[in-house]
PyMOL Python script that loads the backbone (N, CA, C, O; Angstrom):
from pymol import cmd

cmd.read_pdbstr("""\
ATOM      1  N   UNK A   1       0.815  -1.190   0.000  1.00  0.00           N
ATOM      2  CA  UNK A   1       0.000   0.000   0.000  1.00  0.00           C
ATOM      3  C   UNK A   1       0.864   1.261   0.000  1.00  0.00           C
ATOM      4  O   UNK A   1       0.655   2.279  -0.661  1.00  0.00           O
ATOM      5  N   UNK A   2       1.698   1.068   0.705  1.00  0.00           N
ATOM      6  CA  UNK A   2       2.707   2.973   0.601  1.00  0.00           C
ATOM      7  C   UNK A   2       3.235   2.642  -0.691  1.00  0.00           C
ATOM      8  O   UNK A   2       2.610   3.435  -1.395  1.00  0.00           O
ATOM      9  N   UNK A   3       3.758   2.183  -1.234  1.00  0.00           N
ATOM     10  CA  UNK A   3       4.278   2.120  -2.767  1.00  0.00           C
ATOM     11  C   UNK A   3       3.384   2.710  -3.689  1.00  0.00           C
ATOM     12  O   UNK A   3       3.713   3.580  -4.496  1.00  0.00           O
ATOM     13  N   UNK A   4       2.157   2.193  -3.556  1.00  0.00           N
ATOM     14  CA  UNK A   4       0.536   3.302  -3.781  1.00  0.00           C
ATOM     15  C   UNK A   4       0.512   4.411  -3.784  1.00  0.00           C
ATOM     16  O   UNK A   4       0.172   5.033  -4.790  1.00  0.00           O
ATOM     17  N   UNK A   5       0.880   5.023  -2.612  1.00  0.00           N
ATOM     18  CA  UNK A   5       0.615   5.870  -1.899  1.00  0.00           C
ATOM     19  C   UNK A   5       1.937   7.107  -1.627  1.00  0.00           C
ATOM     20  O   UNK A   5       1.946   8.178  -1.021  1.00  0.00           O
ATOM     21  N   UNK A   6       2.900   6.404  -2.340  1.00  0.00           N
ATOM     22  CA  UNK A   6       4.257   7.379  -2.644  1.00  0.00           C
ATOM     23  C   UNK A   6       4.919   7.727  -1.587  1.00  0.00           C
ATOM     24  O   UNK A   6       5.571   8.771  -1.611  1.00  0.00           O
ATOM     25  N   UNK A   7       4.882   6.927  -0.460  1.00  0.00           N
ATOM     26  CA  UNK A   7       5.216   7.384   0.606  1.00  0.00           C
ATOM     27  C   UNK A   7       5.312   6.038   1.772  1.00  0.00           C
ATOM     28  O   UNK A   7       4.460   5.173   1.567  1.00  0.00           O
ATOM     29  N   UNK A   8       6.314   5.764   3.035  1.00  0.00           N
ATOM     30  CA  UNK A   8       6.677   4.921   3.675  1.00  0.00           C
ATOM     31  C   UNK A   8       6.369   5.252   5.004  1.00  0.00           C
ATOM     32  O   UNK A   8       7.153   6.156   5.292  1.00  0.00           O
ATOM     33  N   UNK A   9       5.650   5.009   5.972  1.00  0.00           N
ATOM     34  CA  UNK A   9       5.065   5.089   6.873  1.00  0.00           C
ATOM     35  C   UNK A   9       5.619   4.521   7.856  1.00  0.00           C
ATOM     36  O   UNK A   9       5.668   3.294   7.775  1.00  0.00           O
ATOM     37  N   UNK A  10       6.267   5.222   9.203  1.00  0.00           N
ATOM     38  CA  UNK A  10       6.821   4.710  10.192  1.00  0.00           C
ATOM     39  C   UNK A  10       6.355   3.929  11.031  1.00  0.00           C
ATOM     40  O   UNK A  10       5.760   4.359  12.019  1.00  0.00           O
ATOM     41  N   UNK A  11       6.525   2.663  10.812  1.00  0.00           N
ATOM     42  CA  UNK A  11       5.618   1.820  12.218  1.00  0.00           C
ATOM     43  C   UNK A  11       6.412   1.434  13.551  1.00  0.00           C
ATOM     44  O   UNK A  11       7.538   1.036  13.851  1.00  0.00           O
ATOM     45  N   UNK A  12       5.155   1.786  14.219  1.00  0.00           N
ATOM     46  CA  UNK A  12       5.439   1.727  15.760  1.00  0.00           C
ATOM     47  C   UNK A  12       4.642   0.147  16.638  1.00  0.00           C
ATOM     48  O   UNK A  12       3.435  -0.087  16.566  1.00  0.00           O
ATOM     49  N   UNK A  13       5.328  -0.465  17.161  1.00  0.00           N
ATOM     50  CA  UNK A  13       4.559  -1.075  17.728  1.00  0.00           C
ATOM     51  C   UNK A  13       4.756  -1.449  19.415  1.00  0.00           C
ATOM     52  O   UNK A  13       5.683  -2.115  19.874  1.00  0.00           O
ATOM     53  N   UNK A  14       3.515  -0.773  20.274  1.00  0.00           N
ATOM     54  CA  UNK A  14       3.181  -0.360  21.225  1.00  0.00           C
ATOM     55  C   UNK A  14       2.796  -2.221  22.041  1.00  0.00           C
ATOM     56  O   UNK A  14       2.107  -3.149  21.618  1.00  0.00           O
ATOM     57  N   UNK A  15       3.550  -2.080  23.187  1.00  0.00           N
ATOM     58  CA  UNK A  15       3.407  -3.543  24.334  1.00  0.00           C
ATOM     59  C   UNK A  15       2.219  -3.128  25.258  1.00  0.00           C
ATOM     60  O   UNK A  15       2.096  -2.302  26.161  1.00  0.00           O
ATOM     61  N   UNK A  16       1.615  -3.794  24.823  1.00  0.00           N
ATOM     62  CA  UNK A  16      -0.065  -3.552  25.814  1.00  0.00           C
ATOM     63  C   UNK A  16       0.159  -5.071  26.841  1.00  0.00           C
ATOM     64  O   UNK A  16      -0.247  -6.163  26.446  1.00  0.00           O
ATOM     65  N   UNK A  17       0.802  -4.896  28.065  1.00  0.00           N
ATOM     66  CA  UNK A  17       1.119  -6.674  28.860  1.00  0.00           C
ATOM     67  C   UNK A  17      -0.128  -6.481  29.778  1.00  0.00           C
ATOM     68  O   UNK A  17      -0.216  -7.474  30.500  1.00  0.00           O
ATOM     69  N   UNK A  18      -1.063  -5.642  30.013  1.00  0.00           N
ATOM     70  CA  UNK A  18      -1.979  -6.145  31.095  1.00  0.00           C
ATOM     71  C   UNK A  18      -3.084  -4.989  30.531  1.00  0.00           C
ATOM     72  O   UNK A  18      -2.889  -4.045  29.765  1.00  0.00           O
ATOM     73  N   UNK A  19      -4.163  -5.378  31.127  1.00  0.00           N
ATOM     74  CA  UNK A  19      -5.576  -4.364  31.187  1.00  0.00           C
ATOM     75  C   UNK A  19      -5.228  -3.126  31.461  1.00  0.00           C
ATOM     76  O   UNK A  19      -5.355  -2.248  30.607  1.00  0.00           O
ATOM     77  N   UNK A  20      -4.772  -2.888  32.608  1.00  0.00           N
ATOM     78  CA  UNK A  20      -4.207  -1.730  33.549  1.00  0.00           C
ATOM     79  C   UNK A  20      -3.085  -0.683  32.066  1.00  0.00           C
ATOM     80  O   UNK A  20      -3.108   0.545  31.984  1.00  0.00           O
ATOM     81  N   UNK A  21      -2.400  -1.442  31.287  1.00  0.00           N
ATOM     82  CA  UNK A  21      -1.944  -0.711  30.465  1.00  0.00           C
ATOM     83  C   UNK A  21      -2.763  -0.570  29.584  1.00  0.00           C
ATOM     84  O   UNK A  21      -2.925   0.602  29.244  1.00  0.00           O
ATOM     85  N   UNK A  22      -3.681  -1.717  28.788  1.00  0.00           N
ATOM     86  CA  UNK A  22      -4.792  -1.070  28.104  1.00  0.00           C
ATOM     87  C   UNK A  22      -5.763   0.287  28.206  1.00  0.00           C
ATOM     88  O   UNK A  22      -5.741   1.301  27.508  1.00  0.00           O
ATOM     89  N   UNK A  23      -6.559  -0.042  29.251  1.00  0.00           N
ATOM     90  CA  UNK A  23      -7.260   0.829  29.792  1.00  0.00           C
ATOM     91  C   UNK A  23      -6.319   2.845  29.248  1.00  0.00           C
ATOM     92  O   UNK A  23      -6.773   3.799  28.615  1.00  0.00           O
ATOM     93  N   UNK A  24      -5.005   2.612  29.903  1.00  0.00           N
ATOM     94  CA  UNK A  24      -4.056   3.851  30.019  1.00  0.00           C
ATOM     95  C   UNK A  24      -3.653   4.014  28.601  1.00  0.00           C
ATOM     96  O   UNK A  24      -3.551   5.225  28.406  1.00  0.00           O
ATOM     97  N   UNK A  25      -3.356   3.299  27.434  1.00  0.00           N
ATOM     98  CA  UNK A  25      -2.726   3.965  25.922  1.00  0.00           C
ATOM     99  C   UNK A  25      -4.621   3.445  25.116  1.00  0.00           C
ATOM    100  O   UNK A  25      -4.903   3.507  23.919  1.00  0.00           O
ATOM    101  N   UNK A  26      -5.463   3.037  26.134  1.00  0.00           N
ATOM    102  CA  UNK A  26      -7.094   3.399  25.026  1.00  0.00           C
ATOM    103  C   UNK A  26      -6.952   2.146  24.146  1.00  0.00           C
ATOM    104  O   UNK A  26      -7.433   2.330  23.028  1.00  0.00           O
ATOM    105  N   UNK A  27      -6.384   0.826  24.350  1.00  0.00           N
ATOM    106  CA  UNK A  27      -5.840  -0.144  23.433  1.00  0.00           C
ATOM    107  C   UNK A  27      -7.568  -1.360  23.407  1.00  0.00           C
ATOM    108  O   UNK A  27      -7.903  -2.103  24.329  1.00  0.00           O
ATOM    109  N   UNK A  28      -8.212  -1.194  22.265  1.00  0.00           N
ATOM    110  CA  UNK A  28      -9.457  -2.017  21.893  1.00  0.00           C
ATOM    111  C   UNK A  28      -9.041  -3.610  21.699  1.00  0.00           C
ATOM    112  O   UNK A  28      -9.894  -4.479  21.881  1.00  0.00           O
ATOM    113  N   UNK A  29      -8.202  -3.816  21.465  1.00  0.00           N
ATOM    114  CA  UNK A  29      -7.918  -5.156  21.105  1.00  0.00           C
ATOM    115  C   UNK A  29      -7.228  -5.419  20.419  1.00  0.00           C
ATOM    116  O   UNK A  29      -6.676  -4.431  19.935  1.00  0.00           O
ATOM    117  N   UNK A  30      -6.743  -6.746  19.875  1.00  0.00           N
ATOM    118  CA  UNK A  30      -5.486  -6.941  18.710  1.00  0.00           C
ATOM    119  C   UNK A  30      -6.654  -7.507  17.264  1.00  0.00           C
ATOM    120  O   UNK A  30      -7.487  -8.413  17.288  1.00  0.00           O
ATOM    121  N   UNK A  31      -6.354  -6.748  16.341  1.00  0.00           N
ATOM    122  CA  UNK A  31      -5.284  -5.509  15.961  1.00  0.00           C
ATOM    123  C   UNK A  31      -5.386  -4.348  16.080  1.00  0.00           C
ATOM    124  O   UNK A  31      -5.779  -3.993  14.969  1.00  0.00           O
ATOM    125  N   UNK A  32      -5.301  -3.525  16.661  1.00  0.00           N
ATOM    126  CA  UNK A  32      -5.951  -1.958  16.386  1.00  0.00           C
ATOM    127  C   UNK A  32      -4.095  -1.258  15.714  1.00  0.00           C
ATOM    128  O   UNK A  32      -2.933  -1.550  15.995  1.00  0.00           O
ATOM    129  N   UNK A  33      -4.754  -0.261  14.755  1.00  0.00           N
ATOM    130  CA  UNK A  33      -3.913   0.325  13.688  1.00  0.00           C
ATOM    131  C   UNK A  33      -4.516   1.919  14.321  1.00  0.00           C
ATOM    132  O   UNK A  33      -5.645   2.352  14.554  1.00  0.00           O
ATOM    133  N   UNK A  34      -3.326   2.404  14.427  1.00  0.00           N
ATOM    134  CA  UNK A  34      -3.589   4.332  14.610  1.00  0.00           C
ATOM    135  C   UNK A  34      -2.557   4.599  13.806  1.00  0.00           C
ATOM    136  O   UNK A  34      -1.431   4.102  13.765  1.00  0.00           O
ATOM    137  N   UNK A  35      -3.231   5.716  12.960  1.00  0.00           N
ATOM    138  CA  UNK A  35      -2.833   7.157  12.233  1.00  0.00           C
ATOM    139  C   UNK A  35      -2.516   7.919  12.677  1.00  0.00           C
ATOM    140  O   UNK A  35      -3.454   8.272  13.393  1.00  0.00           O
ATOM    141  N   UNK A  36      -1.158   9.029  12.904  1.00  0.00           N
ATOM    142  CA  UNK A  36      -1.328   9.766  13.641  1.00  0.00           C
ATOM    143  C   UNK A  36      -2.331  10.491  14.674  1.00  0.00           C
ATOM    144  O   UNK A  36      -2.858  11.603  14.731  1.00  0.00           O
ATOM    145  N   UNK A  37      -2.344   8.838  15.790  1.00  0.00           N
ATOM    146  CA  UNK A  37      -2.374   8.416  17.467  1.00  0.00           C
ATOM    147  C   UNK A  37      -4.162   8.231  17.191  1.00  0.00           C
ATOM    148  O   UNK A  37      -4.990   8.490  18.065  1.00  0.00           O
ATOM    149  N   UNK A  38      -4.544   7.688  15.667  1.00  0.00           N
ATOM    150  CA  UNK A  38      -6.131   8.113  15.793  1.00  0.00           C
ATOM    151  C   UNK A  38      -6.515   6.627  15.126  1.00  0.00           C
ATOM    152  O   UNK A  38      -6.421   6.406  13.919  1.00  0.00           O
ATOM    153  N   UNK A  39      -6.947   5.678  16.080  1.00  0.00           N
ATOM    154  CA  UNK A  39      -7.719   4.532  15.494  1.00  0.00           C
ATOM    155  C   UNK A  39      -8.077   4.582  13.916  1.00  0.00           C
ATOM    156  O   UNK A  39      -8.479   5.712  13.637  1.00  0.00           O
ATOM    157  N   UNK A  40      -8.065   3.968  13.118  1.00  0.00           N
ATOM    158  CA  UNK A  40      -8.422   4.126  12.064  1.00  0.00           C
ATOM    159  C   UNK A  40      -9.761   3.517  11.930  1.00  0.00           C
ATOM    160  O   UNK A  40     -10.353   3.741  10.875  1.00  0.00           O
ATOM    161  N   UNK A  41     -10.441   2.651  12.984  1.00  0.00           N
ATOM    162  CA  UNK A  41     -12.116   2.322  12.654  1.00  0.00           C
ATOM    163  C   UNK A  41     -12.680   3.598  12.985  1.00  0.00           C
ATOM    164  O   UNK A  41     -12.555   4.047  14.125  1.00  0.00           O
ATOM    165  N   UNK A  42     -13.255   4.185  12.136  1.00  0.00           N
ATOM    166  CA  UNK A  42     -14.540   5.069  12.131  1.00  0.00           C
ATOM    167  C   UNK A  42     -15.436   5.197  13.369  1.00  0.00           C
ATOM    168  O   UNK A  42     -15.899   6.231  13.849  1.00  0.00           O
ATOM    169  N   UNK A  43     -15.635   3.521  13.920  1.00  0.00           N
ATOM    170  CA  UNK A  43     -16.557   3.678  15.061  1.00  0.00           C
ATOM    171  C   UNK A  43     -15.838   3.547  16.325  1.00  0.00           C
ATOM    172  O   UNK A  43     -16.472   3.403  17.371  1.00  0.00           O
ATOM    173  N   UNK A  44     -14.519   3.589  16.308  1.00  0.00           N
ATOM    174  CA  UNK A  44     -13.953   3.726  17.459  1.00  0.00           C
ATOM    175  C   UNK A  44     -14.036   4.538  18.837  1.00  0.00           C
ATOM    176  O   UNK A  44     -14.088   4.094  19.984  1.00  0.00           O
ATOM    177  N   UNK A  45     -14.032   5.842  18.386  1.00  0.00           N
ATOM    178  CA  UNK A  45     -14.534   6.753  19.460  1.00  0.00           C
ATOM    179  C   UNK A  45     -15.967   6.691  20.035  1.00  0.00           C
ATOM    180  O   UNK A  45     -16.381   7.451  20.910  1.00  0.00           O
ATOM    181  N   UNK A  46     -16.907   5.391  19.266  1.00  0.00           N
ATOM    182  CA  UNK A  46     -17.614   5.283  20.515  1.00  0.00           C
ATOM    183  C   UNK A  46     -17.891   4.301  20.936  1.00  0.00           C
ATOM    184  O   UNK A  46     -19.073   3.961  20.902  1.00  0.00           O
ATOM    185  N   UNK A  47     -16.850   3.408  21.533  1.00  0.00           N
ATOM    186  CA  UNK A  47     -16.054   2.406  22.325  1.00  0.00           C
ATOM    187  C   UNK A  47     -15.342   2.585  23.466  1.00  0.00           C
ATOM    188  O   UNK A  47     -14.363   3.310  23.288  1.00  0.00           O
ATOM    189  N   UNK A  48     -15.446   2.287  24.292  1.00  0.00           N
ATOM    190  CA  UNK A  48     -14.850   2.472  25.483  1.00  0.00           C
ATOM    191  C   UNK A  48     -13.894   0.974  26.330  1.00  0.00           C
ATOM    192  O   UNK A  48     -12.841   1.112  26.953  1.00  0.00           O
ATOM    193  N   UNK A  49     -14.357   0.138  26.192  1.00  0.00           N
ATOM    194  CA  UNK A  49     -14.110  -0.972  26.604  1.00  0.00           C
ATOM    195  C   UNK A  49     -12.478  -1.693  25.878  1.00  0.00           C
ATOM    196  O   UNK A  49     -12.170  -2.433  24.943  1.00  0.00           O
ATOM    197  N   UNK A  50     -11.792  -0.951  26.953  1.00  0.00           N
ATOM    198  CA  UNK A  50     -10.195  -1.042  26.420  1.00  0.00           C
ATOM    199  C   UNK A  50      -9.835  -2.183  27.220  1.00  0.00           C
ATOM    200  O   UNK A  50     -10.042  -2.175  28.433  1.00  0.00           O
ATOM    201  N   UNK A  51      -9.179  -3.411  26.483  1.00  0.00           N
ATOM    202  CA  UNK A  51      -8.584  -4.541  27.427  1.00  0.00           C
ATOM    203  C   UNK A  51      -7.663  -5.216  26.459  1.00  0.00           C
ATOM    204  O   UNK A  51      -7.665  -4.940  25.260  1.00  0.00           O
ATOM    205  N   UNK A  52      -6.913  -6.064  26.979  1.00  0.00           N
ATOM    206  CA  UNK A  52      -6.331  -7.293  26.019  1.00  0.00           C
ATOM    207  C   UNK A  52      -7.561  -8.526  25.619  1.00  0.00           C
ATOM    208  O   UNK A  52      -8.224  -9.300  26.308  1.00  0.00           O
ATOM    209  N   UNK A  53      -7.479  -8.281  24.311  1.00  0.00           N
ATOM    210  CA  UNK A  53      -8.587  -9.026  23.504  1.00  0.00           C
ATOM    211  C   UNK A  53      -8.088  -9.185  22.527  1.00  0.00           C
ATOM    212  O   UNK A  53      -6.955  -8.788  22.255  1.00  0.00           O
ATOM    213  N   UNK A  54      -8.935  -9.887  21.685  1.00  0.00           N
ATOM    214  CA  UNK A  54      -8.856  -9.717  19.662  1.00  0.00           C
ATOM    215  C   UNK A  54     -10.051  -9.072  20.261  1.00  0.00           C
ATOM    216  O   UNK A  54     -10.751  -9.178  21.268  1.00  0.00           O
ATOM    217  N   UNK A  55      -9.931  -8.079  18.764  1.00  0.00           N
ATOM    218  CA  UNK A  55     -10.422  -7.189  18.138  1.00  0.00           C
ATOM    219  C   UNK A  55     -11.347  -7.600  17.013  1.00  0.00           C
ATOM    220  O   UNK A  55     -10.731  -8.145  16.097  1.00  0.00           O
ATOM    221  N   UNK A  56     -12.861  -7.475  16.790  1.00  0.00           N
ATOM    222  CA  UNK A  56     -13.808  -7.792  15.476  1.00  0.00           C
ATOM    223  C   UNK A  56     -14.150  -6.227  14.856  1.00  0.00           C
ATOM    224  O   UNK A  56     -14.432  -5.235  15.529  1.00  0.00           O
ATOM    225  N   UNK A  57     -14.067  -6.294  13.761  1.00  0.00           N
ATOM    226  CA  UNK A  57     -14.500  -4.746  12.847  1.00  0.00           C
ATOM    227  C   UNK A  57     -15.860  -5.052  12.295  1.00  0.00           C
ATOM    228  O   UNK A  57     -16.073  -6.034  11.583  1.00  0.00           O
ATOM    229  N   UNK A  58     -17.181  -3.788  12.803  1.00  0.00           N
ATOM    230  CA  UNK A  58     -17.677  -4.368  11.349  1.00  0.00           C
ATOM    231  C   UNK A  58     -17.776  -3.325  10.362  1.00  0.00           C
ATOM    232  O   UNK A  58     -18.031  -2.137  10.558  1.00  0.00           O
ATOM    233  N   UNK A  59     -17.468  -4.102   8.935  1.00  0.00           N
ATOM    234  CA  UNK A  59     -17.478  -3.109   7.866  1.00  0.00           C
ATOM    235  C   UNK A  59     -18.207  -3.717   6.868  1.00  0.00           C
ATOM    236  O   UNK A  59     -18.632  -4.840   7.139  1.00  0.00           O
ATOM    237  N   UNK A  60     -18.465  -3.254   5.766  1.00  0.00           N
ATOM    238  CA  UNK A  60     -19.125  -3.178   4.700  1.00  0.00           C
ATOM    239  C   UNK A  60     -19.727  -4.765   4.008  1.00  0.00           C
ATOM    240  O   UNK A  60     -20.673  -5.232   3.373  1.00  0.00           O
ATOM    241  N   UNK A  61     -18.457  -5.146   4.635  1.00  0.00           N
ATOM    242  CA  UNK A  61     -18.337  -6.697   4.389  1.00  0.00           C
ATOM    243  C   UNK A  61     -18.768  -7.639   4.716  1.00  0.00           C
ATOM    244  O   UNK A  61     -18.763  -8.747   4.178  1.00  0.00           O
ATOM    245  N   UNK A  62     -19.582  -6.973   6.498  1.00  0.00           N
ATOM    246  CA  UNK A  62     -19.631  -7.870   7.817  1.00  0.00           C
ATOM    247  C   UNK A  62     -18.223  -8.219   8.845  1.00  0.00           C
ATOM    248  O   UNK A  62     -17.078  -7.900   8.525  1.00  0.00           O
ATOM    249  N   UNK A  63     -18.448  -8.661   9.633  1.00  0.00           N
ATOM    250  CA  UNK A  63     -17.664  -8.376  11.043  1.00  0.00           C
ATOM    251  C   UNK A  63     -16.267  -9.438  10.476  1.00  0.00           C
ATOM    252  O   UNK A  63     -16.236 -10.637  10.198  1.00  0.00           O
ATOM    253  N   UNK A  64     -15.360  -8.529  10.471  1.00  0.00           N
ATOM    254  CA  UNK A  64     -13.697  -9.277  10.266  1.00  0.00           C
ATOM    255  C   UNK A  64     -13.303  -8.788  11.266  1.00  0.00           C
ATOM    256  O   UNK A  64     -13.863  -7.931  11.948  1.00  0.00           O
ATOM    257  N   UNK A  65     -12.015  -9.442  11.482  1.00  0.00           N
ATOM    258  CA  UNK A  65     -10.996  -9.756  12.046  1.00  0.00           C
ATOM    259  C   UNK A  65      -9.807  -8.757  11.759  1.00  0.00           C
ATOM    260  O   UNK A  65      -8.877  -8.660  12.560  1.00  0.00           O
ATOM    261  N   UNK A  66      -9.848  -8.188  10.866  1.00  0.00           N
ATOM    262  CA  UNK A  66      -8.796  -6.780  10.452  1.00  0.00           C
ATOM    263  C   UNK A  66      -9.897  -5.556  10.329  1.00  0.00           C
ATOM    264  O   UNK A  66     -11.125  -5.590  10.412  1.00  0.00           O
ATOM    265  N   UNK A  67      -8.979  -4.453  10.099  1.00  0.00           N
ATOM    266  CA  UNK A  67      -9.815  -3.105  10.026  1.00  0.00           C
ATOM    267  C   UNK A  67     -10.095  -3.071   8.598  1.00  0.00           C
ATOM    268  O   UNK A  67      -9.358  -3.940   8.131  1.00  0.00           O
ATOM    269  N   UNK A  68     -10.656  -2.624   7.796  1.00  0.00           N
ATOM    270  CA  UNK A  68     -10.968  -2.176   6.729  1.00  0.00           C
ATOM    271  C   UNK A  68      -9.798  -1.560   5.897  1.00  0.00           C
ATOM    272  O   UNK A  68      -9.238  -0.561   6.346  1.00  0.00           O
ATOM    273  N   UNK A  69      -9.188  -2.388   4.080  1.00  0.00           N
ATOM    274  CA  UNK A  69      -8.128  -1.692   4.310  1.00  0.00           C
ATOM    275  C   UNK A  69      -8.304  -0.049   3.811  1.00  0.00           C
ATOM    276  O   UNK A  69      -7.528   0.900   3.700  1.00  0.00           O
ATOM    277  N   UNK A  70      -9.575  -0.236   3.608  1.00  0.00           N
ATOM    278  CA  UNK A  70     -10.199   1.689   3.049  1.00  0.00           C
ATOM    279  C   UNK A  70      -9.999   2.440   4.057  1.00  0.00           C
ATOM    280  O   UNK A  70      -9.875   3.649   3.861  1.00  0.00           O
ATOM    281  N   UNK A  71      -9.926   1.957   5.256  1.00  0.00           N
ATOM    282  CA  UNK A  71      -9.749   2.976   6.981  1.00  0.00           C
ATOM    283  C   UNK A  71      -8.522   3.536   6.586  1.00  0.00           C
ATOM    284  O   UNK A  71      -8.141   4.705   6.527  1.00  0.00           O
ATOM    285  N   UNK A  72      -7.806   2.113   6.246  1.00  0.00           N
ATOM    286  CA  UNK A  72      -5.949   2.567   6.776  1.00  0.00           C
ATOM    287  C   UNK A  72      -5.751   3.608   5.703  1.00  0.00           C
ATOM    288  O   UNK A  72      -5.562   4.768   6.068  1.00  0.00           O
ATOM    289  N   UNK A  73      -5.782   3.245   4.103  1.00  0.00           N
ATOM    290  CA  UNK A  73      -5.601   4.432   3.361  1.00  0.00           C
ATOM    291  C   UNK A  73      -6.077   5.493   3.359  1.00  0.00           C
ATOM    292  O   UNK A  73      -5.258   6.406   3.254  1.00  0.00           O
ATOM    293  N   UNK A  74      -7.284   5.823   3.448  1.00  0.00           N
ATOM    294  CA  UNK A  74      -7.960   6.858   4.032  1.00  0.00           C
ATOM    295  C   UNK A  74      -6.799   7.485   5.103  1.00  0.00           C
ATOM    296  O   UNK A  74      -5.925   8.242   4.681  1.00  0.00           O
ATOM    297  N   UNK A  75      -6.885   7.073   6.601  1.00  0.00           N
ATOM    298  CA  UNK A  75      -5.897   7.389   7.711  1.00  0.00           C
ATOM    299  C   UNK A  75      -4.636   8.104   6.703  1.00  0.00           C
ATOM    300  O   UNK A  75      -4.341   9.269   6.437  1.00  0.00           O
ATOM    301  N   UNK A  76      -4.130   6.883   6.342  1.00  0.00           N
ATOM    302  CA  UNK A  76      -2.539   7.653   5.847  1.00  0.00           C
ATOM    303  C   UNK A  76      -2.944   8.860   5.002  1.00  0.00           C
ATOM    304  O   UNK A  76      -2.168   9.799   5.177  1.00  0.00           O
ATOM    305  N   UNK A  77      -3.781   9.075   4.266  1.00  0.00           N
ATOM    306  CA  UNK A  77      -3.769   9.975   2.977  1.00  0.00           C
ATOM    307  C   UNK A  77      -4.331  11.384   3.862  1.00  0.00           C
ATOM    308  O   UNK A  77      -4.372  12.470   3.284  1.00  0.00           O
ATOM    309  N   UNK A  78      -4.671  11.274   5.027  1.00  0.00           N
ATOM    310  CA  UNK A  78      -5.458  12.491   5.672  1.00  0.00           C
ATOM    311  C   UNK A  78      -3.732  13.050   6.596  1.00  0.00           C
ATOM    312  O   UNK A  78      -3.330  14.197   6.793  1.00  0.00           O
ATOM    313  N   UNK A  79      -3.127  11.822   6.944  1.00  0.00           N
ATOM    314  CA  UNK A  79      -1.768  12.096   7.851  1.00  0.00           C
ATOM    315  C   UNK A  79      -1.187  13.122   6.832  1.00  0.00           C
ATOM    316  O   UNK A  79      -0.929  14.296   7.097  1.00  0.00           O
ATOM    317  N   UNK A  80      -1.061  12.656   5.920  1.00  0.00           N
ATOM    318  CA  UNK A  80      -0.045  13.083   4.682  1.00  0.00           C
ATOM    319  C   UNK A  80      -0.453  14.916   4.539  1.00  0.00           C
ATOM    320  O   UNK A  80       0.155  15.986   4.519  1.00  0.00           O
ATOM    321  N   UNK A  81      -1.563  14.521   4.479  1.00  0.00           N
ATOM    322  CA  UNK A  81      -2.104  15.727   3.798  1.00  0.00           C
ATOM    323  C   UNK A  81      -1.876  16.917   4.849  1.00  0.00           C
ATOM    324  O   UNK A  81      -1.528  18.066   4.576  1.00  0.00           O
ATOM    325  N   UNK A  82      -2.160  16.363   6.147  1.00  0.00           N
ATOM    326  CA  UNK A  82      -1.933  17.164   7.679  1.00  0.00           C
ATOM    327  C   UNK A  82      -0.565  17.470   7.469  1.00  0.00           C
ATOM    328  O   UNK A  82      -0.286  18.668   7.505  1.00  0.00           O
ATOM    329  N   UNK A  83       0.149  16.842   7.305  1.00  0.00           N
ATOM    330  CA  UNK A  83       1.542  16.960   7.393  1.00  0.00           C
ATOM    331  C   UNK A  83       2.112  18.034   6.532  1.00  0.00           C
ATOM    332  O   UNK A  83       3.011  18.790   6.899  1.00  0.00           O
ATOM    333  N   UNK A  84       1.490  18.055   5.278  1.00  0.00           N
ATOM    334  CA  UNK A  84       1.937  19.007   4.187  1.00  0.00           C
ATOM    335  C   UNK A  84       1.316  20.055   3.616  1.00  0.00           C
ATOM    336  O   UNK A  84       1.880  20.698   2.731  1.00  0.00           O
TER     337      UNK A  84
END
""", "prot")
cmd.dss("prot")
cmd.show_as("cartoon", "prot")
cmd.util.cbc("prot")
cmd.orient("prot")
């Protein structure tokens, strides 16, 4: 997708070892993907229930197991654009 997208995207990946740290970095479950620090599901912000889990999305498709990959590009192409 960044080859797409003309551009290489720094990934970070954040150790969520207990609830107590969930709860504190807002962590929904595995996988959750943030855009500059912003969930990329749409319906995220109105979720509250932060723990160590898997994570279900539902999108267009019905309820998966990954985010939508229209979220993530979307996300990056709005970062980009913020950025520049």
């Amino acid at each position: 997708m960044s080859r797409e997208l003309g551009f290489e995207p720094e990934l970070r990946l954040v150790n969520v070892p207990d609830d107590e740290t969930a709860a504190r970095v807002r962590f929904l479950g595995s996988p959750t993907i943030r855009v500059g620090g912003v969930d990329v599901d749409p319906r995220s912000e109105e979720r509250s229930d932060y723990a160590l889990s898997c994570r279900l999305f539902q999108t267009e498709a019905g309820i998966v197991g990954q985010p939508d990959e229209r979220w993530v590009r979307e996300a990056l192409l709005r970062e980009v654009g913020a950025a520049g």
